[in-house]
C-alpha positions in Angstrom: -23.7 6.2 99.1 -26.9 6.5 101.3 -27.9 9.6 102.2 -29.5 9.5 105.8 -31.0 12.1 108.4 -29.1 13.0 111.7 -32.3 11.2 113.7 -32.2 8.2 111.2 -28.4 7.7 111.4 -27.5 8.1 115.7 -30.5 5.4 115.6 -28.5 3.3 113.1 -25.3 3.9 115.2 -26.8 3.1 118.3 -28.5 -0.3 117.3 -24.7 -1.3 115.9 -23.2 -1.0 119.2 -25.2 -3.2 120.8 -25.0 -5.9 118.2 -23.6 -9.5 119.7 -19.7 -9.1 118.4 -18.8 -12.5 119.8 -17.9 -15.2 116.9 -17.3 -18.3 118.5 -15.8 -20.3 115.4 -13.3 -17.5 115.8 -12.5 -17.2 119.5 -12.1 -21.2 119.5 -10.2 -21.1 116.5 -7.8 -18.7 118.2 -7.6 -20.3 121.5 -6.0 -23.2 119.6 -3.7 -21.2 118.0 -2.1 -19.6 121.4 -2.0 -22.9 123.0 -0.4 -24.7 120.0 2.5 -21.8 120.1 2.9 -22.2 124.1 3.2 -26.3 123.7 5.4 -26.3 120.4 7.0 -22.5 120.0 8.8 -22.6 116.7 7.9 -26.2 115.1 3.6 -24.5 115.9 4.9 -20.8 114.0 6.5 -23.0 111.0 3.8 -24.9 110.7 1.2 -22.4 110.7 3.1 -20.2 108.2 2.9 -23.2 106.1 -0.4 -23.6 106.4 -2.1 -19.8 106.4 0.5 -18.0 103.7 1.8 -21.1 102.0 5.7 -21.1 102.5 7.8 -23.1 103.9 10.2 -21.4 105.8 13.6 -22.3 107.0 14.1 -19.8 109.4 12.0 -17.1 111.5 14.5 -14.7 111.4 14.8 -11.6 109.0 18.5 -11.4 108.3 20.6 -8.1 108.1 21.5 -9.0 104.5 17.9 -9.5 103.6 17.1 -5.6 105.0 20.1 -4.3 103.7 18.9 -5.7 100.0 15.4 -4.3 101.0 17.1 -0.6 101.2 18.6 -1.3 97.4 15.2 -2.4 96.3 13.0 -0.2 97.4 15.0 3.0 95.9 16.1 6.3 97.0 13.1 8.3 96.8 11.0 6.1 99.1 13.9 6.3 101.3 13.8 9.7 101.4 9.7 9.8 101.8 10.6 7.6 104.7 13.3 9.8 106.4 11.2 13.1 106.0 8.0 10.8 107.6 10.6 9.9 110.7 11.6 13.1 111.3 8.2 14.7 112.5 7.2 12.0 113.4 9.9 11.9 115.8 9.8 15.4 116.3 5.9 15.5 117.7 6.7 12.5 120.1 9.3 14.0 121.7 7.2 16.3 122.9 5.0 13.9 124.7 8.2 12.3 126.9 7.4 11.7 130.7 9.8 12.5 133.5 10.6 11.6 136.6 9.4 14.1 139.6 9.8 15.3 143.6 7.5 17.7 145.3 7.8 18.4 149.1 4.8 19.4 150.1 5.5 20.2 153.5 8.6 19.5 156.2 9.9 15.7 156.7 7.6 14.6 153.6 8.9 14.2 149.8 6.3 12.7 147.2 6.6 11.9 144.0 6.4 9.5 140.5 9.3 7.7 139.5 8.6 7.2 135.4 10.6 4.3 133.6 10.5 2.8 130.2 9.1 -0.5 129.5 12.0 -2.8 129.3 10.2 -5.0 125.9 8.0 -4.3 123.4 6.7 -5.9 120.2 5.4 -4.4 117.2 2.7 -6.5 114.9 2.5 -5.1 111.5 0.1 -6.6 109.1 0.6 -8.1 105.7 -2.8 -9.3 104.1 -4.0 -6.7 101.6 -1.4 -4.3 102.4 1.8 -3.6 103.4 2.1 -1.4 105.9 5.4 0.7 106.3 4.1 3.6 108.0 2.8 1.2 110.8 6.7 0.3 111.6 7.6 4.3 112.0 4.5 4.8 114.3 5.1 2.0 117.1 8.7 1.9 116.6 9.8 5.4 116.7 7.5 6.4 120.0 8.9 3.2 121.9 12.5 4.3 121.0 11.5 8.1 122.3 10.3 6.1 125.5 13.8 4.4 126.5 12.1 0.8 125.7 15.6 -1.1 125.2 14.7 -4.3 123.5 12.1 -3.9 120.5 11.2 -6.8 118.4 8.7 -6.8 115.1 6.8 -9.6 113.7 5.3 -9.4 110.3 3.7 -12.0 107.8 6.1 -13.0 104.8 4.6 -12.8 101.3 4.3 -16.2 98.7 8.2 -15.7 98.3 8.8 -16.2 101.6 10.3 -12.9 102.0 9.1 -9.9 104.5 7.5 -6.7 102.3 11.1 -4.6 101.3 8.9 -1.2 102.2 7.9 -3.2 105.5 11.9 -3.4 106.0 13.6 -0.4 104.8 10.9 1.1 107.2 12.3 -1.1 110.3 15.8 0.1 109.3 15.3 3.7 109.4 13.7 3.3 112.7 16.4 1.4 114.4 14.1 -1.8 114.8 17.2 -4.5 114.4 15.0 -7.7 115.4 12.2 -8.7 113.1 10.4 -12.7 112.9 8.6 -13.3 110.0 5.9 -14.6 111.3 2.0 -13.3 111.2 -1.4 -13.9 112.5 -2.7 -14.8 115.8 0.4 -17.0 116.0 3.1 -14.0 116.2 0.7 -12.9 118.7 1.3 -15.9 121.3 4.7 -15.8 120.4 5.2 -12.4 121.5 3.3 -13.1 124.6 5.3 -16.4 125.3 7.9 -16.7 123.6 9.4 -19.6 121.7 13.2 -20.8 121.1 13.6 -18.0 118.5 11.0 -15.2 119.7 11.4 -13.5 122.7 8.9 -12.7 124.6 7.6 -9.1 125.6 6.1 -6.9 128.0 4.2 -5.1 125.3 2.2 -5.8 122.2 0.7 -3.2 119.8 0.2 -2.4 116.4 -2.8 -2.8 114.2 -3.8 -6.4 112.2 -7.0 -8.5 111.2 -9.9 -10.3 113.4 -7.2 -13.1 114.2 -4.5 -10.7 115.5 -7.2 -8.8 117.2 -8.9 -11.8 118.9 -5.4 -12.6 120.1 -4.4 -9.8 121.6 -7.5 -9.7 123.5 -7.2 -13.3 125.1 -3.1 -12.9 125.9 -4.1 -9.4 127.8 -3.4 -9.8 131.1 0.1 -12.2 130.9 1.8 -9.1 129.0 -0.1 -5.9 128.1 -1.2 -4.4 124.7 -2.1 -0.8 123.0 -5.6 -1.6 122.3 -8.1 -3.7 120.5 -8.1 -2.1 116.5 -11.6 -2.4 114.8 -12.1 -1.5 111.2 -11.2 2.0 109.9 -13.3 5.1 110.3 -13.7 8.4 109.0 -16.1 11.1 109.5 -16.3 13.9 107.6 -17.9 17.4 108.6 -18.8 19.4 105.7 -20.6 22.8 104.8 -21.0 24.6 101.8 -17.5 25.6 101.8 -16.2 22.1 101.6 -15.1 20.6 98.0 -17.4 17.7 97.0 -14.0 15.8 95.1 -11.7 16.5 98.3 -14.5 14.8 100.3 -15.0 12.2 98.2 -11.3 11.0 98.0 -10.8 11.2 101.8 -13.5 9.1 102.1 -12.5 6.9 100.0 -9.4 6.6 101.5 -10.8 4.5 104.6 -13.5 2.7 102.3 -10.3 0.9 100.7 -8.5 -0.7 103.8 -11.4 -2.8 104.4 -14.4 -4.1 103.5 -15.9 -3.3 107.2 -14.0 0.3 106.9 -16.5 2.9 107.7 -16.6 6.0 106.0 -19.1 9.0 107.0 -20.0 12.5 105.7 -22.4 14.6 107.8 -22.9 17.8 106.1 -25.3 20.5 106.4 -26.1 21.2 102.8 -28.3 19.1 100.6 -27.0 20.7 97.3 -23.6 19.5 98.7 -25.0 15.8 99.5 -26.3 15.0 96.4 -22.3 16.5 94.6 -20.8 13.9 97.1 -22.8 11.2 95.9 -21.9 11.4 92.3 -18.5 12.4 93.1 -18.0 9.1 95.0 -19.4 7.2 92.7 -17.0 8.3 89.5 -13.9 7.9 91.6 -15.0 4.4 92.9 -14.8 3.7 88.9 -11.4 4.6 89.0 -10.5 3.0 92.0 -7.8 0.3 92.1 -9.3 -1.4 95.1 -12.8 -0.7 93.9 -14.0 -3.8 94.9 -13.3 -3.5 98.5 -14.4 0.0 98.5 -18.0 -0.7 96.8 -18.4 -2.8 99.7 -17.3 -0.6 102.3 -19.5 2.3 101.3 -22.5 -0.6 100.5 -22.6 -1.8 104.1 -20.8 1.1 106.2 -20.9 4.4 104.0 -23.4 7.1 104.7 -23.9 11.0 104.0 -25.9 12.2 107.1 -27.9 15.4 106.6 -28.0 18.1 109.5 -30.2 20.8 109.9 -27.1 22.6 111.7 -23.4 22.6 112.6 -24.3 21.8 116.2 -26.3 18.9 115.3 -23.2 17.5 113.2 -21.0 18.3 116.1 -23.3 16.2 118.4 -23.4 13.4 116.5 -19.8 13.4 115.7 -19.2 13.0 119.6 -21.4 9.8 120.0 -19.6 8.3 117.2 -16.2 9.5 118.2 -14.6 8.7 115.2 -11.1 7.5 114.7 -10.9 10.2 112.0 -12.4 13.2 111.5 -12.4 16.4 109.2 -13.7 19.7 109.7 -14.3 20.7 106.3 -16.1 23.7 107.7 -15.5 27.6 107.3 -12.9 28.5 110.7 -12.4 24.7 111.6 -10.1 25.9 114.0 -12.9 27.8 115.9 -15.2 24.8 116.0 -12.4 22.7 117.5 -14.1 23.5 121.1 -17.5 21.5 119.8 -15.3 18.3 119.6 -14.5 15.8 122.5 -14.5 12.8 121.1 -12.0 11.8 118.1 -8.8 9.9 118.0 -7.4 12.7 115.5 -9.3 16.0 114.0 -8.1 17.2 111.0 -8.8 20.7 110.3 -9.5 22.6 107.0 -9.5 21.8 103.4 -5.9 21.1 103.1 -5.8 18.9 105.8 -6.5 15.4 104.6 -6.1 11.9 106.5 -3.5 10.6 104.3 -1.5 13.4 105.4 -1.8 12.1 108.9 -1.6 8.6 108.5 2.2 9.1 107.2 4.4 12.3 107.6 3.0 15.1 109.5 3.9 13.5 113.1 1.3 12.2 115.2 0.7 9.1 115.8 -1.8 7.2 113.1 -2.6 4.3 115.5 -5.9 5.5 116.9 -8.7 4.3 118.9 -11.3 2.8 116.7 -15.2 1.5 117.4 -16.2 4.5 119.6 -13.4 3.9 121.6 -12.4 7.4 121.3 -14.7 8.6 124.3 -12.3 7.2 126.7 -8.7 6.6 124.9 -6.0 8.2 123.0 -3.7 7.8 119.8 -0.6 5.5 120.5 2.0 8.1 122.3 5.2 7.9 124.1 3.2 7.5 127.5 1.9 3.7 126.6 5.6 2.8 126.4 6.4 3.7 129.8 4.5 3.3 133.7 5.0 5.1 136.7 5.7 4.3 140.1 4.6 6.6 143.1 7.1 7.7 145.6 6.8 8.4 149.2 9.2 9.3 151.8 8.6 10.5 155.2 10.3 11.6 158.0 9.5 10.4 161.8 8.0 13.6 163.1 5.9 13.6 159.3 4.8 10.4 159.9 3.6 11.3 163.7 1.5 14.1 162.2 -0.5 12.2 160.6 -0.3 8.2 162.2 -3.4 8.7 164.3 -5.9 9.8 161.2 -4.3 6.6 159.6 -5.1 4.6 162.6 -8.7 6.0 162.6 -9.7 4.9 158.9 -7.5 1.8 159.4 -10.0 0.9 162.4 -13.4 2.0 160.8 -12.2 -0.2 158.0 -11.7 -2.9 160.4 -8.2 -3.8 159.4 -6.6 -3.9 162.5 -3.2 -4.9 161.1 -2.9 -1.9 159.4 -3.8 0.4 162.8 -0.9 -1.9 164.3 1.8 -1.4 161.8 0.9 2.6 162.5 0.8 1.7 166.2 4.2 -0.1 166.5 6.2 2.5 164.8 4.5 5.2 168.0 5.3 3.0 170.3 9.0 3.4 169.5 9.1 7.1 168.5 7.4 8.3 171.8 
């Protein structure tokens, strides 16, 4: 892996952000995609499905026979990883639940927000290199917490032209009942649109590749989604206390989603650069996804050496990592440094693995610096608020002529008027 200076790498950093990100072959190739789905709905998903994943499907639908033989398969102990996973998972998202609230500031007036769940949501979870069970637990389970009363899935099949079992044992111990097999950009539009089998959402979220991503972004707007998902990212913070081998393997962790995974140690100790680099290297070796992972760490890997803490701290916050580890003496202390991270990890002990799948928040993370001005997936992004205001006559005659005099410097003389009109009749 490179090894870079602080200077050398913000510079770096700062030159990628401002690279041209459109790909036109893909944003046309996409566009077709939503518009065949809206014209043709299922006969556009079959044939798609025939044409991206090879199978020829007879039906969309994932039957409760098919997830109740996905339980059997995937035996008792994943089961039971599962169950554990759900329960703090659920646990840490019921903390985050909304409620509905009155204040009365003063006589004759009562303010306040009315909170509701979203009445839809679908849940995209990717196929493709991976299967992704975890993914199910973490949209599903906040969504349920929420009050969302109709939650659909859509997930790519495999060559057998069955969903992943993990993907479905998953769905069944987080209550999500309705699941298409269908993947892509194309289960995108469908959840947007709906077709004579999908139904069609309020919601969209949950992770996938350029093509799920690309969609998302051009049906925004006709129904709403979590966010736009770039590649994955970690960033490491390490001093002289940190272990070399435990640094490694986390970062190593990222490198092997994706070839565009990004996966960065910034660490004040030179002696402790040069024992990541060889560790890295000898568990690449090892690696079953070593091709993938040679690439990430080629084109996106980099140790980053700081002449201090507060350096590293600075950086980390105009990267603001999806990921990142304080693998620092007191991390808890140094907590304060941070604004900018979709999840901090802190301490040796305290890996991302451990966060992407049982101890309870929510692994779907803002991504691509993102993280300066968004949050992890939470209970809140599956439900909206409505304001409330009530006020009484001899409230409302308190305050009607300062609303009449911005209404008027404004120049919106209706407004004045509907003010006006209800004087006329109190007086």
């Amino acid at each position: 892996m490179q090894v870079v200076t602080g200077e050398a790498y913000v510079k770096e950093l700062r030159e990628k952000r401002f690279e041209n990100r459109e790909d036109q072959a893909l944003n046309e190739a996409v566009r077709e995609i939503i518009a065949n789905v809206r014209t043709d709905g299922d006969a556009a998903l079959l044939k798609y499905t025939a044409q991206f994943d090879q199978v020829e499907l007879e039906s969309l639908v994932v039957t409760a026979e098919e997830i109740q033989a996905a339980r059997k398969v995937v035996g008792d102990s994943f089961l039971k990883a599962i169950e554990t996973a759900y329960g703090n998972i659920k646990a840490f998202h019921k903390e985050q639940k909304e409620k509905t609230w009155l204040t009365n500031p003063s006589e004759g007036v009562i303010l306040g927000q009315k909170v509701t769940a979203l009445e839809s949501v679908g849940i995209y979870v990717p196929g493709g290199k991976a299967a992704y069970p975890s993914t199910v637990l973490m949209n599903a389970i906040p969504a349920k917490i929420a009050g969302v009363k109709k939650i659909v899935m859509t997930t790519p099949v495999g060559k057998d032209g069955q969903v992943n079992p993990y993907v479905l044992a998953a769905a069944s111990v987080a209550g999500v009942e309705t699941i298409y097999k269908v993947g892509g950009a194309q289960a995108i539009a469908a959840l947007a649109y709906g077709t004579e089998t999908v139904q069609k959402v309020v919601k969209i979220v949950g992770p996938g590749n350029a093509y799920v991503a690309c969609a998302k972004r051009w049906v925004f707007g006709d129904v709403a989604i979590d966010m736009i998902a770039g590649p994955s990212e970690i960033c490491i913070v390490a001093d002289e206390s940190a272990k070399p081998a435990y640094a490694a393997a986390d970062l190593l962790s990222q490198a092997e989603h994706d070839e565009m995974a990004s996966a960065i140690c910034i660490t004040t100790s030179d002696l402790f650069a040069r024992a990541l680099q060889r560790e890295i290297s000898e568990q690449t070796e090892q690696a079953e996804r070593r091709a993938i992972i040679e690439q990430s760490i080629l084109h996106n890997g980099r140790i980053v050496v700081v002449k201090s803490l507060s350096e590293a701290y600075e950086i980390v916050n105009e990267l603001a990592p999806e990921h990142l580890q304080l693998m620092v003496d007191n991390p808890m202390e140094k907590l304060a440094y941070i604004d900018n991270a979709g999840a901090i990890f802190l301490g040796n002990y305290s890996p991302e693995a451990l966060g992407d799948y049982v101890a309870g928040p929510n692994h779907t993370l803002p991504t691509s610096g993102t993280a300066k001005f968004s949050s992890p997936l939470g209970v809140y992004d599956f439900m909206k608020k409505s304001s409330i205001i009530h006020y009484s006559s001899s409230a409302f005659l308190a305050v009607a002529d300062d609303i009449i005099e911005i209404a008027e410097k404004e120049g919106l003389a209706a407004h004045a008027n509907s003010i006006e009109i209800r004087k006329g009749y109190l007086k």
